[in-house]
Structure formats: C-alpha cells, structure tokens
N, C-alpha and C positions, 0 to 999 in steps of 0.2 A: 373477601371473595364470596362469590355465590354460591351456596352449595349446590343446586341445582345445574350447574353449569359443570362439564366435562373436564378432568384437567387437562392443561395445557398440553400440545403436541411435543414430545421433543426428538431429536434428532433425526434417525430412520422414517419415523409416521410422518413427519413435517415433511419431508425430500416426499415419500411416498402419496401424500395429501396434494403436494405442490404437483405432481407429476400427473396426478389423475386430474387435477383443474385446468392443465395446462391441454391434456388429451382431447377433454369434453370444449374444449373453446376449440382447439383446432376441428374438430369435428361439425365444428357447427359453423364453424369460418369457411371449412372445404361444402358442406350443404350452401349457403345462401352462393358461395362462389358456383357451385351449380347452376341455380334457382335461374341466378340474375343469365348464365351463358343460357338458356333454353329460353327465357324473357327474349333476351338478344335475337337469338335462330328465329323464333318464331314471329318478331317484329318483321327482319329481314325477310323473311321469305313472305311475309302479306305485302310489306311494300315491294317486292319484286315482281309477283304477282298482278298488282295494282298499276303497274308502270309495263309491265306485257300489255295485258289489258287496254289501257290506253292506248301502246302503239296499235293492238289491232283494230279497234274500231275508226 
C-alpha cells in the first residue's frame, strides 16, 4: 500500500462519505433541473411573443 494514501473508510465514515456524495449529486441534479425549467420559460415566452407579434401586424 501507499503510504501516502489515507486508510481505508470503514463502516460509519463509508455510510457517512456515501451520504454526503449522494447529497452533493442530488443538489446539483435539482440546480441544472432548474437551469433547463427557466431555458424552457424563457424560450416559451419569446416564442409567444413572436407569434403575438406576427398576428398583429
């Protein structure tokens, strides 16, 4: 083994390691699920926009 390298997790710190990795990926799955609904709104509403527009002229 390396000595430079940490020992190995075991029992509580693994469940505990696994929980925190699992947190920071949900968190950044619910950010881009954000991202992309506000991409979305703000497409919608230029093409609605655009499509007013047209009828009135």
């Amino acid at each position: 083994m390396d000595p430079s390298l940490p020992p190995p997790r075991t029992g509580r710190e693994r469940f505990l390691a696994v929980r925190e990795w699992i947190v920071r990926r949900r968190r950044i799955a619910l950010a881009q699920l954000l991202r992309g609904a506000c991409y979305g709104a703000g497409t919608g509403a230029v093409g609605l926009i655009f499509v007013w527009v047209e009828h009135r002229m």
